[in-house]
mmCIF file of the N, C-alpha and C atoms, coordinates in Angstrom:
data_MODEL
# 
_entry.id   MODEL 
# 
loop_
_atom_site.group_PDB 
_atom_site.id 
_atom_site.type_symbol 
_atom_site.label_atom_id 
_atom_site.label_alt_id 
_atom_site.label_comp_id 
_atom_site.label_asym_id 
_atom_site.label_entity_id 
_atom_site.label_seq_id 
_atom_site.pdbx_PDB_ins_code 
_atom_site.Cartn_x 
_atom_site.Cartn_y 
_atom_site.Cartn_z 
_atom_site.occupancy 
_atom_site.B_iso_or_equiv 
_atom_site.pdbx_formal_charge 
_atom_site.auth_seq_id 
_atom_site.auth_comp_id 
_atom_site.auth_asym_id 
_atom_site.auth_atom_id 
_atom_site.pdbx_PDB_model_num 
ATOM 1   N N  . UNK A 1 1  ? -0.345  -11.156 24.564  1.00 0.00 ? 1  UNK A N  1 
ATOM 2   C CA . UNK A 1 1  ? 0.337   -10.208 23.699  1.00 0.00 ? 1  UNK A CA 1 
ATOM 3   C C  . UNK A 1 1  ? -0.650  -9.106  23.317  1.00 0.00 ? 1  UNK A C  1 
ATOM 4   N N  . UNK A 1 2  ? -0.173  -7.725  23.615  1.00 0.00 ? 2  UNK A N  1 
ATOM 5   C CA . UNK A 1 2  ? -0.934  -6.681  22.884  1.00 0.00 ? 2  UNK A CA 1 
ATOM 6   C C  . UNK A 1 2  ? -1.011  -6.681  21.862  1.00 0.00 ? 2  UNK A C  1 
ATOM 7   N N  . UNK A 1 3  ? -2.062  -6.121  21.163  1.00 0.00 ? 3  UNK A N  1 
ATOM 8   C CA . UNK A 1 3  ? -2.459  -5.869  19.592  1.00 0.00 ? 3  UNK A CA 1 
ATOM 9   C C  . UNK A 1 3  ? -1.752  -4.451  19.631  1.00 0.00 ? 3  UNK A C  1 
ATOM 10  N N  . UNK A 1 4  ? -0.955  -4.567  18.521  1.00 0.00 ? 4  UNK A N  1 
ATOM 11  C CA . UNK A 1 4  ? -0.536  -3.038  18.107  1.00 0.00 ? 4  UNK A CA 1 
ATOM 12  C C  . UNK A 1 4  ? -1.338  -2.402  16.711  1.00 0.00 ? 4  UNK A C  1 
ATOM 13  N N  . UNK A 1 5  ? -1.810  -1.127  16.984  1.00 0.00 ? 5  UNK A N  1 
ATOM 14  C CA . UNK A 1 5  ? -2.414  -0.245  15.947  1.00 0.00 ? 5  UNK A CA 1 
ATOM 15  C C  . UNK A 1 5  ? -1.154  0.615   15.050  1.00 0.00 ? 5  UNK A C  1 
ATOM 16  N N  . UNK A 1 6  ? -0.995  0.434   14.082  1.00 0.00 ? 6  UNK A N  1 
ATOM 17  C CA . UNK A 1 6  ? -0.146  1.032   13.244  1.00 0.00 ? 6  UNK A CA 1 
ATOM 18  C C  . UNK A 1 6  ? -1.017  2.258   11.963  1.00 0.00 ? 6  UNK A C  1 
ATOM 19  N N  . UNK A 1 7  ? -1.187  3.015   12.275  1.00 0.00 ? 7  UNK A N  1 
ATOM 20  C CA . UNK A 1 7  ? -2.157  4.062   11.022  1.00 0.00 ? 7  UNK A CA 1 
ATOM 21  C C  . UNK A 1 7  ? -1.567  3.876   9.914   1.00 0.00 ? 7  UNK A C  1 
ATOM 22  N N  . UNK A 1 8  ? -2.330  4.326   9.012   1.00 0.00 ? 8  UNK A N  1 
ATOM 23  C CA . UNK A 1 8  ? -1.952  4.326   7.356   1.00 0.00 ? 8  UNK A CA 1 
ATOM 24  C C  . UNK A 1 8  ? -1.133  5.692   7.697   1.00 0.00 ? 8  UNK A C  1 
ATOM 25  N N  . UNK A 1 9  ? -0.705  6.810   8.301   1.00 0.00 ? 9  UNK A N  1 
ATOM 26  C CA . UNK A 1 9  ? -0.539  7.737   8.404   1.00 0.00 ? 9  UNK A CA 1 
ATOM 27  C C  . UNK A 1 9  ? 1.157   7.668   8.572   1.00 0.00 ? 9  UNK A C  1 
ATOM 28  N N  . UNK A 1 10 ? 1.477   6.322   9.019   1.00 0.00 ? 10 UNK A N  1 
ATOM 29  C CA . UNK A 1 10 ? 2.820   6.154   9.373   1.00 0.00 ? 10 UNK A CA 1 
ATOM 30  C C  . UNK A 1 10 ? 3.385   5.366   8.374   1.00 0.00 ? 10 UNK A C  1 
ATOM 31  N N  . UNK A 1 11 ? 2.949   5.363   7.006   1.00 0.00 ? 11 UNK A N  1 
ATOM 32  C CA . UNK A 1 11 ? 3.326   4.465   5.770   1.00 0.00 ? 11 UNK A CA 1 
ATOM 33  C C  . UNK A 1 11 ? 3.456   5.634   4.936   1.00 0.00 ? 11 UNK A C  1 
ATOM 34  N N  . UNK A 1 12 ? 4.563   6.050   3.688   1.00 0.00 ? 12 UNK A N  1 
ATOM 35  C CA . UNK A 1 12 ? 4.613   7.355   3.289   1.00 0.00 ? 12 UNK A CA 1 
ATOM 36  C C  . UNK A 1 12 ? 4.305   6.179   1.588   1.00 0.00 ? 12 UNK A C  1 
ATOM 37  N N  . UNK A 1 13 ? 3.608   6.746   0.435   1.00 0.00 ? 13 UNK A N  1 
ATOM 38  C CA . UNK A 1 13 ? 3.279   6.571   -0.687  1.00 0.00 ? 13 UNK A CA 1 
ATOM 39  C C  . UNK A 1 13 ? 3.993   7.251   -2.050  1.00 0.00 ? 13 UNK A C  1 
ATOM 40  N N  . UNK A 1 14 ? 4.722   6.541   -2.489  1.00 0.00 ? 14 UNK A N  1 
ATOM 41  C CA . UNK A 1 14 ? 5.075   7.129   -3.827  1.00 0.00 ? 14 UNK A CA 1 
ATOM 42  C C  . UNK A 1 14 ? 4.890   6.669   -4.654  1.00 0.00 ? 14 UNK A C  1 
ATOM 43  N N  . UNK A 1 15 ? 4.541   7.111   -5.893  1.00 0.00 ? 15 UNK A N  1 
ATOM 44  C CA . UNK A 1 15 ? 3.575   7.200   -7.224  1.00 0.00 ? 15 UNK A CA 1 
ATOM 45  C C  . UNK A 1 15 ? 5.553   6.898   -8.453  1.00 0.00 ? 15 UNK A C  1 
ATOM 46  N N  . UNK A 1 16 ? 5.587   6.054   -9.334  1.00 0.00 ? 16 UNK A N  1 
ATOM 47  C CA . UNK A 1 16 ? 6.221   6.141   -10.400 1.00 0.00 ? 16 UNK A CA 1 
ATOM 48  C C  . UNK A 1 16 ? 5.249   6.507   -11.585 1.00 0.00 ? 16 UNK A C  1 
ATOM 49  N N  . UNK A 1 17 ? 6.659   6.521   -12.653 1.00 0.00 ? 17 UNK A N  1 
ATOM 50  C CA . UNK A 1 17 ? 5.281   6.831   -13.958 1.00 0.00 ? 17 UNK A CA 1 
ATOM 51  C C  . UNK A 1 17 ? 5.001   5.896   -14.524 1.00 0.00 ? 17 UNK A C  1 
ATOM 52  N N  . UNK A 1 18 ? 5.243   4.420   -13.980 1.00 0.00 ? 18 UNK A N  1 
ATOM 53  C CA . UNK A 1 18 ? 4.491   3.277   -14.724 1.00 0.00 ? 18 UNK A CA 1 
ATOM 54  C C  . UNK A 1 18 ? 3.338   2.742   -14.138 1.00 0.00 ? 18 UNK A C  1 
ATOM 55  N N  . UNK A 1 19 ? 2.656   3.037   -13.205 1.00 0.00 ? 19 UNK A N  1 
ATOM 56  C CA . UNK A 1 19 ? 1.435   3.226   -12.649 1.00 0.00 ? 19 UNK A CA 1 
ATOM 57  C C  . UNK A 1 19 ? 1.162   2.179   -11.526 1.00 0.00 ? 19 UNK A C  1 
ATOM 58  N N  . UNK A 1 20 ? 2.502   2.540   -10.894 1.00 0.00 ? 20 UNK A N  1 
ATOM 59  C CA . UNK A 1 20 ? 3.085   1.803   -9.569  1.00 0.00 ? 20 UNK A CA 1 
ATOM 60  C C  . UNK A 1 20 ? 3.004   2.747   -8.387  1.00 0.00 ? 20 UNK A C  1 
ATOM 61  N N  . UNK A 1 21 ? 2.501   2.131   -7.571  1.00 0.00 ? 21 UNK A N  1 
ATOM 62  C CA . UNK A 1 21 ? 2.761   3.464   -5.771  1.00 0.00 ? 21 UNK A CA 1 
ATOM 63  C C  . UNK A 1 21 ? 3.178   1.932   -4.865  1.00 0.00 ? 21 UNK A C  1 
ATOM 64  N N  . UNK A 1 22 ? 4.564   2.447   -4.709  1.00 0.00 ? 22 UNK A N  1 
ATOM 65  C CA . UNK A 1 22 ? 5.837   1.781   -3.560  1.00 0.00 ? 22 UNK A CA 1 
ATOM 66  C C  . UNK A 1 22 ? 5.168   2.264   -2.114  1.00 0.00 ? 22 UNK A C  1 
ATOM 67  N N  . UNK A 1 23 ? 4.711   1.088   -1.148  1.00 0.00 ? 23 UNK A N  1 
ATOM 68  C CA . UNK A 1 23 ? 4.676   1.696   0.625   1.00 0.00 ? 23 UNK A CA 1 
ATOM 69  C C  . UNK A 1 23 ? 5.230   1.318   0.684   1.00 0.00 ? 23 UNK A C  1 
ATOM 70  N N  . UNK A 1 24 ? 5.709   2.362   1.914   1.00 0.00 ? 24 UNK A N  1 
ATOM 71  C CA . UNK A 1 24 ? 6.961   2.652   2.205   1.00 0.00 ? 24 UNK A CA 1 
ATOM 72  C C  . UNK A 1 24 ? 7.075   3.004   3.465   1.00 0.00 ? 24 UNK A C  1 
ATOM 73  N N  . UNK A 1 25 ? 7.491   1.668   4.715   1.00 0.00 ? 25 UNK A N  1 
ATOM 74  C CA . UNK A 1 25 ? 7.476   2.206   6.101   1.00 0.00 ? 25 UNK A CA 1 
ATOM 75  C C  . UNK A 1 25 ? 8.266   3.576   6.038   1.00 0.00 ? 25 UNK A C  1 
ATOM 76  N N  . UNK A 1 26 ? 8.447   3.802   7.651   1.00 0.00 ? 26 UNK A N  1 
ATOM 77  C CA . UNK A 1 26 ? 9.234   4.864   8.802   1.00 0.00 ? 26 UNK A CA 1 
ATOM 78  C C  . UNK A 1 26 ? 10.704  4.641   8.235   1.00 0.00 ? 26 UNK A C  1 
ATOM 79  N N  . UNK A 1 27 ? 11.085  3.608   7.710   1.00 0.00 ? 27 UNK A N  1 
ATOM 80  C CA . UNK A 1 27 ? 12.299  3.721   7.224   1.00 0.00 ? 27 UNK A CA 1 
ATOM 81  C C  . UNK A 1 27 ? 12.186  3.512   5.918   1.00 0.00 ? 27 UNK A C  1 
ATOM 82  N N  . UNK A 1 28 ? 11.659  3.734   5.179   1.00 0.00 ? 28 UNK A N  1 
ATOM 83  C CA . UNK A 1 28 ? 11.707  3.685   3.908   1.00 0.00 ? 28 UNK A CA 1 
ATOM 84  C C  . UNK A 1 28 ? 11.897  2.579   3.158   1.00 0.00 ? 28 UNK A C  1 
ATOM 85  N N  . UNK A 1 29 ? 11.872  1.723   4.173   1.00 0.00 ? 29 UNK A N  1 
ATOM 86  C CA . UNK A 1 29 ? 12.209  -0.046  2.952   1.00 0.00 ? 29 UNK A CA 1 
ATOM 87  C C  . UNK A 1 29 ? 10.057  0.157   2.467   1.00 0.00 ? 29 UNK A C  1 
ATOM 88  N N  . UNK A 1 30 ? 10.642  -0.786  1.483   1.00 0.00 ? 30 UNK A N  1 
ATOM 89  C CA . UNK A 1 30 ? 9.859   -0.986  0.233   1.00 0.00 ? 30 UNK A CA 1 
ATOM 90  C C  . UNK A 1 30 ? 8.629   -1.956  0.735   1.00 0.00 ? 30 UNK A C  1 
ATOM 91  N N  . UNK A 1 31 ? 7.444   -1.943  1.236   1.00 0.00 ? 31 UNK A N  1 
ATOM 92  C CA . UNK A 1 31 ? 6.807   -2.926  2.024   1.00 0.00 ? 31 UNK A CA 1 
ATOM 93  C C  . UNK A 1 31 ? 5.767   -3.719  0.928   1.00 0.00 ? 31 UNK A C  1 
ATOM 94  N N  . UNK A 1 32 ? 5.287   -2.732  -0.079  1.00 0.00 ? 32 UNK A N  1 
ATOM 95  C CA . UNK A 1 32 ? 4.710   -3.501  -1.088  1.00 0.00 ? 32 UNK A CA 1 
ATOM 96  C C  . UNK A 1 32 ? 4.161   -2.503  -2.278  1.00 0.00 ? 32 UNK A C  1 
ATOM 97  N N  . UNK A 1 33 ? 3.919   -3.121  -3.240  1.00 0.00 ? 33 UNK A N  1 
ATOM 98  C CA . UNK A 1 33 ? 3.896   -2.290  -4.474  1.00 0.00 ? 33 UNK A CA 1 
ATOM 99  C C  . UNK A 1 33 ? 2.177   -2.274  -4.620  1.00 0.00 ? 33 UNK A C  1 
ATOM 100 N N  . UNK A 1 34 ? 1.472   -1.115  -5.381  1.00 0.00 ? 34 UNK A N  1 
ATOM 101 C CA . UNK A 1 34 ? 0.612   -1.078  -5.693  1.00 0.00 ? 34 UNK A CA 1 
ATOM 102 C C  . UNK A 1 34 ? 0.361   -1.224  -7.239  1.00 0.00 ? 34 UNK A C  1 
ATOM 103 N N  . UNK A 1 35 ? -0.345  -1.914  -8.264  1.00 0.00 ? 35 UNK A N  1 
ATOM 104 C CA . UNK A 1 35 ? -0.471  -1.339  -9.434  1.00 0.00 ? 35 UNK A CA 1 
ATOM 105 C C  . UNK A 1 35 ? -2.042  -0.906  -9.620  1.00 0.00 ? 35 UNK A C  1 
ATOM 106 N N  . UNK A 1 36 ? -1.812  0.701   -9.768  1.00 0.00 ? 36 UNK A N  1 
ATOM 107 C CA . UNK A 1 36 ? -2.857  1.372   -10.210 1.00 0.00 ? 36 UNK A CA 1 
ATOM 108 C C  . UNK A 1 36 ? -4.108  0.791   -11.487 1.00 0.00 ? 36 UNK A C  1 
ATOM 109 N N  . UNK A 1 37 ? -2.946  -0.014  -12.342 1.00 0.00 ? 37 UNK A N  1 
ATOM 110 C CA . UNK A 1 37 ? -3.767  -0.534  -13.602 1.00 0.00 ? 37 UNK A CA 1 
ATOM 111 C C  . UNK A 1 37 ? -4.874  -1.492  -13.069 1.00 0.00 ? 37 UNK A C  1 
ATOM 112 N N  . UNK A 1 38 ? -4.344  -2.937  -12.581 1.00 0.00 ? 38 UNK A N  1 
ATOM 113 C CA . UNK A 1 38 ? -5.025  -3.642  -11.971 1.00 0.00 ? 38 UNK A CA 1 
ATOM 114 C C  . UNK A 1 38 ? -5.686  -3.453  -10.439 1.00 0.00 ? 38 UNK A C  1 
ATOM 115 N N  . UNK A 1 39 ? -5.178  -2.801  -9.250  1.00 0.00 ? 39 UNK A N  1 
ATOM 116 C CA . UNK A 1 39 ? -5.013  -2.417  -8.167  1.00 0.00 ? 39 UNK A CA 1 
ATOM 117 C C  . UNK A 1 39 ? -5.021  -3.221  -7.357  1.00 0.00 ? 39 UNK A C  1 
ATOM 118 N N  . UNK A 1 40 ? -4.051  -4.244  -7.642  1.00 0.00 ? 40 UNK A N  1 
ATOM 119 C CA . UNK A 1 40 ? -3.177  -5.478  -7.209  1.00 0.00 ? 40 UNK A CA 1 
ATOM 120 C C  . UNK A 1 40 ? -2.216  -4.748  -6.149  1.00 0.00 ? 40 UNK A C  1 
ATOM 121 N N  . UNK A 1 41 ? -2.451  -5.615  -5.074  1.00 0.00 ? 41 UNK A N  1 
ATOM 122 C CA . UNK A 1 41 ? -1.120  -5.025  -4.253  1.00 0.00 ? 41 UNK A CA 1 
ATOM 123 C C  . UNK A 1 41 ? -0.137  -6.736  -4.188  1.00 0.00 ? 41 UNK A C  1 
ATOM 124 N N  . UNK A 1 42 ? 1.060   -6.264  -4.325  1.00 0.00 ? 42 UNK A N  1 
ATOM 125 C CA . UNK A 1 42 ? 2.061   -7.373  -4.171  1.00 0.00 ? 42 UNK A CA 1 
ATOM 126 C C  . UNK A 1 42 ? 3.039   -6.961  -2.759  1.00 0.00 ? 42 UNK A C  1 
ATOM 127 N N  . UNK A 1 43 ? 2.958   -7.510  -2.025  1.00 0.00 ? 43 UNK A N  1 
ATOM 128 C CA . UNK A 1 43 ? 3.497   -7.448  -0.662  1.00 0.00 ? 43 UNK A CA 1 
ATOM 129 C C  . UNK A 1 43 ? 4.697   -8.113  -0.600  1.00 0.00 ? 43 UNK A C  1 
ATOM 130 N N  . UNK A 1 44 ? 5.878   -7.132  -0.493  1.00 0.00 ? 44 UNK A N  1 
ATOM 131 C CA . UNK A 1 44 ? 7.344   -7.479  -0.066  1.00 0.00 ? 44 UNK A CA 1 
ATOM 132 C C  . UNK A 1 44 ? 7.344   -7.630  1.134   1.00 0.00 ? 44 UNK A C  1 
ATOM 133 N N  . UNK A 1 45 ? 7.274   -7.365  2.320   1.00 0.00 ? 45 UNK A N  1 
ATOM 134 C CA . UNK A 1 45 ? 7.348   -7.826  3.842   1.00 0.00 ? 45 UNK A CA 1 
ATOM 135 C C  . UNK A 1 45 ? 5.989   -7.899  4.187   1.00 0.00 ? 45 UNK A C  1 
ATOM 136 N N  . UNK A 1 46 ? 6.578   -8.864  5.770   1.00 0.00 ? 46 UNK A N  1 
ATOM 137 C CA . UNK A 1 46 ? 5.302   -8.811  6.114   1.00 0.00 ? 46 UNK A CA 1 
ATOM 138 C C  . UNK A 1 46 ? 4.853   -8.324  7.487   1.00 0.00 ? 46 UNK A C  1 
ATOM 139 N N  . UNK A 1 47 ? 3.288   -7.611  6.848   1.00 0.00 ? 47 UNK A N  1 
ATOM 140 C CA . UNK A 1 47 ? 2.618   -6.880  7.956   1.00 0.00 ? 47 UNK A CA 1 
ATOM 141 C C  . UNK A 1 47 ? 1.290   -7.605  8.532   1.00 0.00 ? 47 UNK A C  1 
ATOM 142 N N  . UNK A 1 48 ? 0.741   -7.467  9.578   1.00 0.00 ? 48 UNK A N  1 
ATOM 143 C CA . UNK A 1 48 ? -0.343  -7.637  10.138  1.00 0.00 ? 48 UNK A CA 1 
ATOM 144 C C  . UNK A 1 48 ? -1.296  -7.690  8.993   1.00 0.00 ? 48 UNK A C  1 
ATOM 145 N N  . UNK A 1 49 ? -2.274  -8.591  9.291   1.00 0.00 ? 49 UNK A N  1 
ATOM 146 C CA . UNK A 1 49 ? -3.430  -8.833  8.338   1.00 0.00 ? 49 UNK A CA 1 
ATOM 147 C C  . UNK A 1 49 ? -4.210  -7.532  8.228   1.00 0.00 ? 49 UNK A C  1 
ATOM 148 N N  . UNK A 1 50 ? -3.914  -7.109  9.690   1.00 0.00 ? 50 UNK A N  1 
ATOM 149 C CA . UNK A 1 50 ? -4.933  -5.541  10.048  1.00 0.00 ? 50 UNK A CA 1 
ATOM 150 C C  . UNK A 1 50 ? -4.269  -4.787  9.037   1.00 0.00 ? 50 UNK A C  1 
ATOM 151 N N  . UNK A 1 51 ? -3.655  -4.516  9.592   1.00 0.00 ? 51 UNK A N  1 
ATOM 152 C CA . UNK A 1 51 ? -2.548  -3.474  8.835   1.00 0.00 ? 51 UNK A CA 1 
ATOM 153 C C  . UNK A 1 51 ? -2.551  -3.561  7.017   1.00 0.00 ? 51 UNK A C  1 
ATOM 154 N N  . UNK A 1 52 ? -2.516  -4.610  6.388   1.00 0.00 ? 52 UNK A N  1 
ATOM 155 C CA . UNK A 1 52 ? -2.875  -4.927  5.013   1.00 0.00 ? 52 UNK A CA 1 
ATOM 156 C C  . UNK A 1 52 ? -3.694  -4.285  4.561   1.00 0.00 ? 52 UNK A C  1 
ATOM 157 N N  . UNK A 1 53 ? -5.404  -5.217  5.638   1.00 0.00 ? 53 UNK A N  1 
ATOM 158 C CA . UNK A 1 53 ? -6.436  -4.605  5.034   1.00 0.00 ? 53 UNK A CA 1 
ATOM 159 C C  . UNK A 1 53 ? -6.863  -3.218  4.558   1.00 0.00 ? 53 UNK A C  1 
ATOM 160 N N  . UNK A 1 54 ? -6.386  -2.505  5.635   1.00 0.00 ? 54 UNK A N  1 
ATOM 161 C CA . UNK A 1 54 ? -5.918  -0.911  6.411   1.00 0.00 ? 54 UNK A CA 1 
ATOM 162 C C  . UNK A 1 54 ? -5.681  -0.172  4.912   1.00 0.00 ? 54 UNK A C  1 
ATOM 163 N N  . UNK A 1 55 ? -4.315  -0.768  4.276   1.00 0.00 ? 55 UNK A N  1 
ATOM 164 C CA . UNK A 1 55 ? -3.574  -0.341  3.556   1.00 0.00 ? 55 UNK A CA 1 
ATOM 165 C C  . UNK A 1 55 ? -4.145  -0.267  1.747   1.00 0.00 ? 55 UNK A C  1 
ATOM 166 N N  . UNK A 1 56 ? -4.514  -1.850  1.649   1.00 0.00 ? 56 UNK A N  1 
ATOM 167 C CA . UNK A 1 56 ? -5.347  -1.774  0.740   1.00 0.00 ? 56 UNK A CA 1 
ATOM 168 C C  . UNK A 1 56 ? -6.618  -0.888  0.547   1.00 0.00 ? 56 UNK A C  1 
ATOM 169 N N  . UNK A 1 57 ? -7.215  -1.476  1.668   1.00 0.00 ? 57 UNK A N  1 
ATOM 170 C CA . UNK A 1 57 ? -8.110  0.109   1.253   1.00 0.00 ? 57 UNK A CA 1 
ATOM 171 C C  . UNK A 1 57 ? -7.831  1.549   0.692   1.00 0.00 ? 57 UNK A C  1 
ATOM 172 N N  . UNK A 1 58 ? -6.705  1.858   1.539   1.00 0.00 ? 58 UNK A N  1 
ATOM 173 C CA . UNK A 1 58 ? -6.792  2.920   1.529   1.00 0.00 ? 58 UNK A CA 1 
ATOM 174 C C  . UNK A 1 58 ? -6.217  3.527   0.479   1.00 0.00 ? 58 UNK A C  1 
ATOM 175 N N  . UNK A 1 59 ? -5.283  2.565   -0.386  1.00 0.00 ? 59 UNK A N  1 
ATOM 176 C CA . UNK A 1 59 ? -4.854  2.692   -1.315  1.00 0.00 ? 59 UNK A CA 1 
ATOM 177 C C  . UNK A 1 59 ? -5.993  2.640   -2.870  1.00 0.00 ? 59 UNK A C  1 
ATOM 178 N N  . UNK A 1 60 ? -6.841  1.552   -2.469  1.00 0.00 ? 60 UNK A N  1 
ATOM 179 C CA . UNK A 1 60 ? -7.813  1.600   -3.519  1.00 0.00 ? 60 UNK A CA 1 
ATOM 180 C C  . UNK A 1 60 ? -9.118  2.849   -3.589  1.00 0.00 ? 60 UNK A C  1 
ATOM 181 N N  . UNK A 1 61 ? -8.746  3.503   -2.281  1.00 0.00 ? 61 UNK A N  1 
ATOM 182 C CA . UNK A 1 61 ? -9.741  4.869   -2.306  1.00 0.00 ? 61 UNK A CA 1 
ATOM 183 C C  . UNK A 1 61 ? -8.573  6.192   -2.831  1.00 0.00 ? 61 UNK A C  1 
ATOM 184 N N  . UNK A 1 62 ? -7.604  6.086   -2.620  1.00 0.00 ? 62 UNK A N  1 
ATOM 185 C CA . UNK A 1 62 ? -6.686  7.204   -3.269  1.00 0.00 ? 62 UNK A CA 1 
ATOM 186 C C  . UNK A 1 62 ? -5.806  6.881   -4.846  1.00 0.00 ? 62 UNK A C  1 
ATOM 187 N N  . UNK A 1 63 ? -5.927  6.066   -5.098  1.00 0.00 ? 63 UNK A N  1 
ATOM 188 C CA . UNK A 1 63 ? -5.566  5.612   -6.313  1.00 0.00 ? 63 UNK A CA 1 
ATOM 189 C C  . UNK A 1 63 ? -6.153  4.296   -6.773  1.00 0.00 ? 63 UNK A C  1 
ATOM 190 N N  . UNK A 1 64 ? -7.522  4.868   -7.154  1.00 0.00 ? 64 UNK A N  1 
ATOM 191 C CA . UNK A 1 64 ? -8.418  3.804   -7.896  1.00 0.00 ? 64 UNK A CA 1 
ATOM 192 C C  . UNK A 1 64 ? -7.833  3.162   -9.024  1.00 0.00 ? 64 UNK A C  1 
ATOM 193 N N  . UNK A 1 65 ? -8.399  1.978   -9.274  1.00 0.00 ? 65 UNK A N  1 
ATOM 194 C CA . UNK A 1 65 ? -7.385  0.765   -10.737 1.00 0.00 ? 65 UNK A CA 1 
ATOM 195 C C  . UNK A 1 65 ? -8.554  1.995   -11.800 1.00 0.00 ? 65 UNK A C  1 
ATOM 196 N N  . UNK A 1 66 ? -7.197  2.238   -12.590 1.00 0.00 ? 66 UNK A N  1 
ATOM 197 C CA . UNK A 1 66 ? -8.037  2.603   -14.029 1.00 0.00 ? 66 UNK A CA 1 
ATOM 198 C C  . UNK A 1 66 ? -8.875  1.891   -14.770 1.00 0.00 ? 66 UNK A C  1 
ATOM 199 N N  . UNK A 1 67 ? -9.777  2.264   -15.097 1.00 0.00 ? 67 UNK A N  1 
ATOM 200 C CA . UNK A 1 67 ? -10.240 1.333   -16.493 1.00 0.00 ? 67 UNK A CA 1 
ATOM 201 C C  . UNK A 1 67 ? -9.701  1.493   -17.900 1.00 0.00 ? 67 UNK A C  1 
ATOM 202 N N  . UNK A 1 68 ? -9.957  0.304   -18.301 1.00 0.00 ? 68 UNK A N  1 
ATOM 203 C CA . UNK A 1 68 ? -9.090  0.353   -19.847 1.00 0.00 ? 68 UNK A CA 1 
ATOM 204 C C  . UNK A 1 68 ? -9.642  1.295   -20.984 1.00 0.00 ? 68 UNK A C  1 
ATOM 205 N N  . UNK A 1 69 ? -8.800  1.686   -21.630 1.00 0.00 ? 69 UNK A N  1 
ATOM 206 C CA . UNK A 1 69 ? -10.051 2.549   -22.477 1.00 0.00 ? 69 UNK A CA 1 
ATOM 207 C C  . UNK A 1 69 ? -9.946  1.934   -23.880 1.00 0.00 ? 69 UNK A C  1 
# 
């Protein structure tokens, strides 16, 4: 079986105002939630381990967990 490469580039990111960012495949289902506060990701479907890691990152370099003040 081939390994398939999927980019962070093909996952679109949206931000609410409770300090949540929804990925969001090519079709727009809901793949897993980010919280900015903690920068916990909770994963609704499932993707490649690659693909996770991929995601988390890249999420924790564009929307770092706040600190508390």
């Amino acid at each position: 079986m081939s390994e398939q490469h999927v980019s962070v580039s093909s996952y679109h990111f949206r931000r609410s105002c409770d300090g949540l960012v929804e990925v969001l495949n090519e079709g727009s289902y809901v793949m897993a939630v980010y919280n900015e506060r903690t920068g916990g990701v909770r994963w609704k479907r499932v993707v490649r381990a690659s693909q996770m890691q991929q995601i988390e990152q890249w999420l924790g370099e564009h929307y770092p967990a706040r600190a508390k003040a």
